[in-house]
N, C-alpha and C positions, 0 to 999 in steps of 0.2 A: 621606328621599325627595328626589330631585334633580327640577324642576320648569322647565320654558318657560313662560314669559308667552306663552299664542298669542293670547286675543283679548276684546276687551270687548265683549257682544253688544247689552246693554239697559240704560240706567238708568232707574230706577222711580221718582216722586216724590212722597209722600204728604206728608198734612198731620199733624203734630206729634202734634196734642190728639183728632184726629177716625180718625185711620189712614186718611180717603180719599183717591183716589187724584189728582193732581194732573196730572200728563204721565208719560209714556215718551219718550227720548230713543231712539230707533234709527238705523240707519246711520252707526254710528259709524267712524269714519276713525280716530279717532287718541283715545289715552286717555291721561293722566298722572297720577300719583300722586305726589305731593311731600312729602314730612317733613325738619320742621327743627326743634330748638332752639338755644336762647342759652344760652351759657354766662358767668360770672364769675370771672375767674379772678383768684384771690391771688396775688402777686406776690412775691418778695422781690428780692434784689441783685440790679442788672442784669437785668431783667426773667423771673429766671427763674420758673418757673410751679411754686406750692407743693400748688395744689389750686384744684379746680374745683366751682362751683357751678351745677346746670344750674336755671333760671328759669323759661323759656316754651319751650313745645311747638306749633310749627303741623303743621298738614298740609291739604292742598289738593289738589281732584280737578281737574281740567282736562278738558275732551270735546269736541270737532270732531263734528259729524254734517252729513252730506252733502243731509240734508233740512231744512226750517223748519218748526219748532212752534210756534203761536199755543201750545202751551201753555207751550212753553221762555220766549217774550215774556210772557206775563203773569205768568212765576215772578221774570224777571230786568227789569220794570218795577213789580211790584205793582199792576199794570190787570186788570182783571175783562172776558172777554169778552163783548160784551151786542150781542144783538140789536136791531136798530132796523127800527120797522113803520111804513111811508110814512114814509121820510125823506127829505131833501132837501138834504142838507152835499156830495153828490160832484157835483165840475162835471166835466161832458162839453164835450165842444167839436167842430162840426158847420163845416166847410170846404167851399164848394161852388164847384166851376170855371164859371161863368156862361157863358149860350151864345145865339143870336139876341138877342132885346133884353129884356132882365134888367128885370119888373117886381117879379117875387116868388120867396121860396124858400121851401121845409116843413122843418120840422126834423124830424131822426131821431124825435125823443123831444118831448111837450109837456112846456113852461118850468114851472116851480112857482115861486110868488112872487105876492105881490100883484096885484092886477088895473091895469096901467097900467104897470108896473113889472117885471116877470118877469125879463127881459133887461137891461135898463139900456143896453147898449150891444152894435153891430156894429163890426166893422173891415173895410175895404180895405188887400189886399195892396199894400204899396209894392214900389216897382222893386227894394229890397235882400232882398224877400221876406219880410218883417216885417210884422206888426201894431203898427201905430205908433199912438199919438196925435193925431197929424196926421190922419190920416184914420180914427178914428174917429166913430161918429155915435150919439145917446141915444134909445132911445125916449121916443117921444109916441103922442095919441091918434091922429095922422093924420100920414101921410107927409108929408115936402116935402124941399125941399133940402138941410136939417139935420138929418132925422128920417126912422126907420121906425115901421112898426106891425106890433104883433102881434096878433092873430085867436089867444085863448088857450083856442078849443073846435077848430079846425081847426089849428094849429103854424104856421099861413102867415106868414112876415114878408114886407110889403111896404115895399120897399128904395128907401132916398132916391131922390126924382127928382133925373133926369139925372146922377148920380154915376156909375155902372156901366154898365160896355159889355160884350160880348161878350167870353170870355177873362179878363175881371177873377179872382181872388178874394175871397170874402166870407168873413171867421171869424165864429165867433159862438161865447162862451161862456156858459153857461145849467145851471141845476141840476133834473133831473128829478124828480119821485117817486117814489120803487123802493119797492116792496113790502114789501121787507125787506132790509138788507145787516148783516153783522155790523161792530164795531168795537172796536179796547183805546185805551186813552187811557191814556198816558204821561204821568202830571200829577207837579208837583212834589211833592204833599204824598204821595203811595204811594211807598215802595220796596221791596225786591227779599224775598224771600221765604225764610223758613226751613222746612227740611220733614225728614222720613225719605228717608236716602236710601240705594234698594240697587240693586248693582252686579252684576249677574249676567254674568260672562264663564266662561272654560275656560284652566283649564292643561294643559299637555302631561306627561306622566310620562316624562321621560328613560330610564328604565329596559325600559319597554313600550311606548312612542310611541303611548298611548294616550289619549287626551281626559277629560280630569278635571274635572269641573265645580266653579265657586267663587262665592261670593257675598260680595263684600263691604258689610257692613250700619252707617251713618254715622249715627244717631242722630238728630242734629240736624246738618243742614248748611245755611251761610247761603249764601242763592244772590249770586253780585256784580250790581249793577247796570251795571258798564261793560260794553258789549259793541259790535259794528261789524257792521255790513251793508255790502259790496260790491259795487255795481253796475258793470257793465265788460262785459269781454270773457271773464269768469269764470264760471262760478256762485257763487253765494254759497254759503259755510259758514255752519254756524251754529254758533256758539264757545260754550261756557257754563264755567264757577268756579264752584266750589262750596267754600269753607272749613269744616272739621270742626270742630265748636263740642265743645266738654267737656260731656257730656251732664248734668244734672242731677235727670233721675228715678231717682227710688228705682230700685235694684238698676240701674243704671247710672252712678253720679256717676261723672264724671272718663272715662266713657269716650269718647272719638274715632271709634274704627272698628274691626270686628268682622271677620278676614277667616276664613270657613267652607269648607271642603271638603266636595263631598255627593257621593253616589252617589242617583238617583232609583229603582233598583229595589228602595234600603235603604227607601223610603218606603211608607208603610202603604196598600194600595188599599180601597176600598170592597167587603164581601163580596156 
């Protein structure tokens, strides 16, 4: 049979020891399948070549998909997604244009932080439109010329005197408590993850230009941990590697990758 490569629709990514299911890669843009070995070759006069010895066997999946999976990130960081309930690590930051004569502003969100302390500090916009140093100021218990206060049951900061006039801006960076946000952490001591992995796309049948369904099944595949996030003028892709490891369970040693031909009305239904 004469065969087109048309298309890679899904890759599936279980766990080795447990078979459960780890991500789906979809919207895939662009798929590669790469095999190589080394060869050693004996030599005689003048380098000619008497016989060859082949050594090592790679092969390597490559996939581009046009969407981002937290679950694609926790395969290619080894981070665990975890919820987090009242947390307080994401700073917002509240910018307000000041108008008649600026005693006090409300924040979006109430501060979380110690009682005296929440904020730490406000800034005035400088002429270069920056939050500088320079005209920073720290909380205290009581305004003055050096200091605001924050009122941490109402979000009201009362803003150094005589610093700000009408037209000023005030930034103010501050972390709220959210209810619950998710997060993965990228820490040095995890990395990247080894799992099952199957490739479900379609060949074409040259002969009937008709849609052939394929699956290719990778045993153990180690996911890489390099990968790129693009932020631009783009959207981001999201890129993942996957290396075919030489399988080592019974009734598979030595193998790589599995590639199957199916027909689904060959498959057995429920009576």
């Amino acid at each position: 049979m004469k065969y087109a490569l048309k298309k890679a629709r899904r890759v599936i990514i279980s766990d080795t020891v447990t078979g459960k299911h780890r991500c789906t890669i979809t919207e895939i843009t662009k798929a590669d399948l790469t095999d190589g070995q080394s060869t050693v070759w004996a030599l005689g006069a003048n380098g000619v070549r008497l016989a060859g010895f082949d050594t090592t066997k790679t092969s390597t999946f490559k996939f581009d998909s046009g969407v981002l999976s937290d679950g694609v990130i926790q395969l290619q960081t080894g981070g665990t997604k975890t919820t987090v309930t009242n947390g307080t690590k994401i700073k917002v930051r509240d910018e307000f244009t000041l108008s008649g004569t600026p005693t006090t502003v409300k924040l979006t969100y109430l501060a979380s932080g110690a009682v005296g302390s929440e904020i730490k500090w406000i800034y005035k916009e400088d002429s270069s439109g920056e939050f500088s140093d320079s005209m920073s100021y720290a909380q205290a218990g009581t305004a003055s010329s050096t200091a605001f206060s924050y009122a941490a049951a109402t979000g009201i900061i009362t803003l150094p005197t005589g610093i700000f006039s009408a037209g000023d801006i005030v930034g103010i960076d501050y972390y709220p408590t959210f209810s619950s946000y998710t997060e993965i952490e990228n820490n040095s001591k995890n990395f990247s993850f080894t799992g099952e992995v199957f490739v479900d796309g379609y060949w074409t049948d040259l002969s009937t230009q008709a849609d052939v369904a394929l699956q290719l099944y990778c045993p153990a595949g180690k996911v890489s941990g390099a990968f790129s996030f693009s932020f631009g003028d783009a959207v981001a892709v999201q890129s993942i590697e996957i290396e075919a490891l030489a399988s080592q369970k019974a009734g598979q040693v030595g193998q790589m990758w599995v590639l199957r031909n199916y027909d689904l009305t060959t498959a057995t239904k429920p009576s």
